[in-house]
C-alpha positions in Angstrom: 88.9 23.7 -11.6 88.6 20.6 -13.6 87.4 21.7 -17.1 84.1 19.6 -19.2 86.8 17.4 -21.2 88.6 16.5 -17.9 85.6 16.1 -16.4 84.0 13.4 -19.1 87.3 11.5 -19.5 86.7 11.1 -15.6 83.5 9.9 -16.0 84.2 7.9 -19.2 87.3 5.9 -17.2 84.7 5.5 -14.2 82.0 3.4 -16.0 84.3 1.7 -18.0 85.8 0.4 -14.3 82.3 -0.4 -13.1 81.4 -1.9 -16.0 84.9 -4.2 -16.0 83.9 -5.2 -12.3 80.8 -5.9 -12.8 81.6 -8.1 -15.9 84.4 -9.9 -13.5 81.5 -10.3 -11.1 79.0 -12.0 -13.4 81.7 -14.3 -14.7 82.7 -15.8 -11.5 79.1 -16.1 -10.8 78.8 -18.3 -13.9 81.5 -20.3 -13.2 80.2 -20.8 -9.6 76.8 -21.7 -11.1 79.0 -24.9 -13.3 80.5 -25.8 -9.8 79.1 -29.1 -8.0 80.6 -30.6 -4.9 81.4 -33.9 -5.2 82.5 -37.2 -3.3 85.0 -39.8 -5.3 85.5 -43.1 -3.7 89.6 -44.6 -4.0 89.8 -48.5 -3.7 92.9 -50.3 -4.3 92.8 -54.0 -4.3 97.0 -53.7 -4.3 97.3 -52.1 -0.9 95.4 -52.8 2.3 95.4 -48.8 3.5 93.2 -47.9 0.7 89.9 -49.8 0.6 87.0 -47.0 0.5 88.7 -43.8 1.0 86.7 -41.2 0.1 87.4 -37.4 -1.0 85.4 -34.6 -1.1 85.9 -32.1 -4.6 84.7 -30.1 -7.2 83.7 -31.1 -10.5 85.7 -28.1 -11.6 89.2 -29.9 -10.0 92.0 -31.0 -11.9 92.2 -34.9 -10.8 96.0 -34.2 -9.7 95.0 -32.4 -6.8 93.2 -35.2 -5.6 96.2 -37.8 -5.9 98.5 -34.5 -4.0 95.7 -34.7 -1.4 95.8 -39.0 -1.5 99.3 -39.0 -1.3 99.5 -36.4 1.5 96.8 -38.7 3.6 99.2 -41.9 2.5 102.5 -41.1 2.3 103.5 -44.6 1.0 101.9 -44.0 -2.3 105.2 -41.4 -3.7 107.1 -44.6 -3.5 105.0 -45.9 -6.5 104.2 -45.3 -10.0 100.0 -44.8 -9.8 97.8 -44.9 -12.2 93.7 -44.6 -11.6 91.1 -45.7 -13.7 87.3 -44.4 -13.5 84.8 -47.1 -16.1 87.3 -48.8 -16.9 89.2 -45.5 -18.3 92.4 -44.5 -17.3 92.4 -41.1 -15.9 93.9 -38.1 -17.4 95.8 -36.5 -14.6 95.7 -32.8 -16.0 91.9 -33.0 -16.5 89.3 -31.9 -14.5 86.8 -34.5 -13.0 84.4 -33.1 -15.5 86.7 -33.9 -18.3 87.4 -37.4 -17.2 83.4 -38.1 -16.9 84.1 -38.5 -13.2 81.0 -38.1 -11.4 79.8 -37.9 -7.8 80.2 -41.4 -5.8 81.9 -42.6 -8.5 84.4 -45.0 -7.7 88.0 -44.7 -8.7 90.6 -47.5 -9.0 94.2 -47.1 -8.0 96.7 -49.0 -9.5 99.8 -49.4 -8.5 103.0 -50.8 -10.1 104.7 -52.5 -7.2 107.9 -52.8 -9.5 108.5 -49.2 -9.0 109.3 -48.9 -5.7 112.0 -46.3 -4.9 115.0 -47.1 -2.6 
């Protein structure tokens, strides 16, 4: 037989568990709630592959995922030094789109420095 101590410690560590789910619960709902699908346009006036070349995202992304996924789609891009620029801004890689005031149908430039191609 469990005795009444046992038994309310059991209890106790049993609402604190509900009550630490259902706080884990509440805050991914928030952060879904912040969460808005977006489309960013790439141009490049420096290489002929990339003239509207959209992606679709999350406001919520860092920006470096996007060039990972731009430089999947076009290979030919690791073999340069890229930069992007958003307003005339220069991205921040390690940023979100939020953070870099990227919004959606925005339009992003690629630059790339054609010096820095790798042999």
């Amino acid at each position: 037989m469990i005795k009444p101590s046992e038994n309310n410690l059991i209890k106790n560590i049993k609402e604190i568990q509900n009550c630490s789910l259902s706080n884990n619960i509440k805050d991914k709902k928030e952060k879904n709630q912040d969460e808005k699908i977006l489309t960013v346009k790439f141009i490049s006036m420096d290489t002929q592959e990339i003239k509207n070349y959209c992606l679709e995202c999350r406001n919520t992304d860092l920006f470096v995922r996007l060039e990972e996924k731009l430089c999947e789609d076009f290979p030919k891009l690791k073999d340069y030094e890229i930069y992007f620029e958003n307003k005339a801004k220069r991205i921040k890689r390690y940023k979100t789109l939020d953070e870099n005031d990227i919004k959606n149908n925005d339009s992003i430039n690629l630059i790339l420095n054609l010096d820095t191609i790798n042999k």
